[in-house]
C-alpha positions as CSV (number, residue, x, y, z in Angstrom):
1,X,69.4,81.4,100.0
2,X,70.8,78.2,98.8
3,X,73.4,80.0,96.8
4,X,75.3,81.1,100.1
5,X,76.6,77.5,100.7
6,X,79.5,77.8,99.4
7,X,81.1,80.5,102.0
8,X,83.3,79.7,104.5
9,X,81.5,80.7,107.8
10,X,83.0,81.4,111.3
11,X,80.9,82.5,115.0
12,X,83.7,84.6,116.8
13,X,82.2,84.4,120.7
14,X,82.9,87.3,123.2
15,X,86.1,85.5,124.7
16,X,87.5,85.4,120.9
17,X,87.0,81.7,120.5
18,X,86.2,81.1,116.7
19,X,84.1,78.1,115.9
20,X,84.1,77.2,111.7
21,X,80.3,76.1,111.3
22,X,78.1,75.3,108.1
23,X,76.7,78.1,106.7
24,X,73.4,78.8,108.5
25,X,71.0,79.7,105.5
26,X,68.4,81.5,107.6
27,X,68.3,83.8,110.9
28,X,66.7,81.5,113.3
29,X,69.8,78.9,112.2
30,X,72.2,80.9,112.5
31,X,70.8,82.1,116.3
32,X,70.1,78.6,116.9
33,X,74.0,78.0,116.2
34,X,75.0,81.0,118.1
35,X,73.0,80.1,121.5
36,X,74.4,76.6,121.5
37,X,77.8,77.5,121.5
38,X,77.1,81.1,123.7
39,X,75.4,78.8,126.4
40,X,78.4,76.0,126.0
41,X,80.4,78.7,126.7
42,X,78.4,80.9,129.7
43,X,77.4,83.6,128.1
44,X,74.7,85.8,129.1
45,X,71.6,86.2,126.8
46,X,70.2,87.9,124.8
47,X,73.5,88.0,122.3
48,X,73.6,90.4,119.0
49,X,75.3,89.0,116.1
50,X,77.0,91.5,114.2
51,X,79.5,91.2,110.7
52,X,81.9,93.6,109.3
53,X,81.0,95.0,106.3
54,X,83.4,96.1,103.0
55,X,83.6,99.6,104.9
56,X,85.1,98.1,108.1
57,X,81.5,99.1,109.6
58,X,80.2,96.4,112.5
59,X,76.5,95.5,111.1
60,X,73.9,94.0,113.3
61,X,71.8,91.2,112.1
62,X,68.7,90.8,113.4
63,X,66.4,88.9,110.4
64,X,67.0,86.7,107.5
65,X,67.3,90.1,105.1
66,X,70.0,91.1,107.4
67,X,71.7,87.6,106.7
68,X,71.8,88.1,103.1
69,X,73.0,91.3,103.1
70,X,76.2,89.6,105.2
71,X,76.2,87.0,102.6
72,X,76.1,89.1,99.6
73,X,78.9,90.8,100.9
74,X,80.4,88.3,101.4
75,X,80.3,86.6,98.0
76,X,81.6,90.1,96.7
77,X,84.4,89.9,98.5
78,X,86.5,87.0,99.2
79,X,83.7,84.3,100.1
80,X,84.2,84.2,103.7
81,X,82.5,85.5,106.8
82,X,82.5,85.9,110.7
83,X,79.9,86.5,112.9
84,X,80.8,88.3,116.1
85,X,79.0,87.7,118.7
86,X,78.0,90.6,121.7
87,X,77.0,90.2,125.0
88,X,74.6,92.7,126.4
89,X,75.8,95.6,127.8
90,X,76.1,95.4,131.8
């Protein structure tokens, strides 16, 4: 998944902060990245990661296919992404 370096990458936390990171090229990276900043922060676990899609649709990602499917639409769009990040419901 080398060939997703390149996109600008963002983790959007619950209490909208935005964090800019370097593009995690697997799952367990970018959960690794998520729980640092979620537990920096307070949050409750577990957390789903989720990206809008080119239909406006909230996608969960749960594996590293899910990740590439972010990524490829990603590159197909304007090269940029952001994770948002969901507390479990109450």
């Amino acid at each position: 998944m080398a060939q997703f370096s390149g996109i600008d990458t963002k983790i959007e936390l619950p209490n909208n902060l935005t964090k800019r990171v370097k593009t995690p090229l697997t799952f367990q990276a970018l959960l690794a990245q998520v729980t640092t900043l979620a537990q920096a922060k307070g949050l409750a676990e577990p957390l789903s990661i989720h990206y809008i899609d080119l239909d406006g649709e909230s996608v969960v990602i749960e594996d590293d296919t899910d990740l590439e499917m972010a990524y490829t639409c990603a590159l197909t769009n304007d090269k940029r992404i952001k994770f948002c990040v969901v507390e479990p419901q109450q």
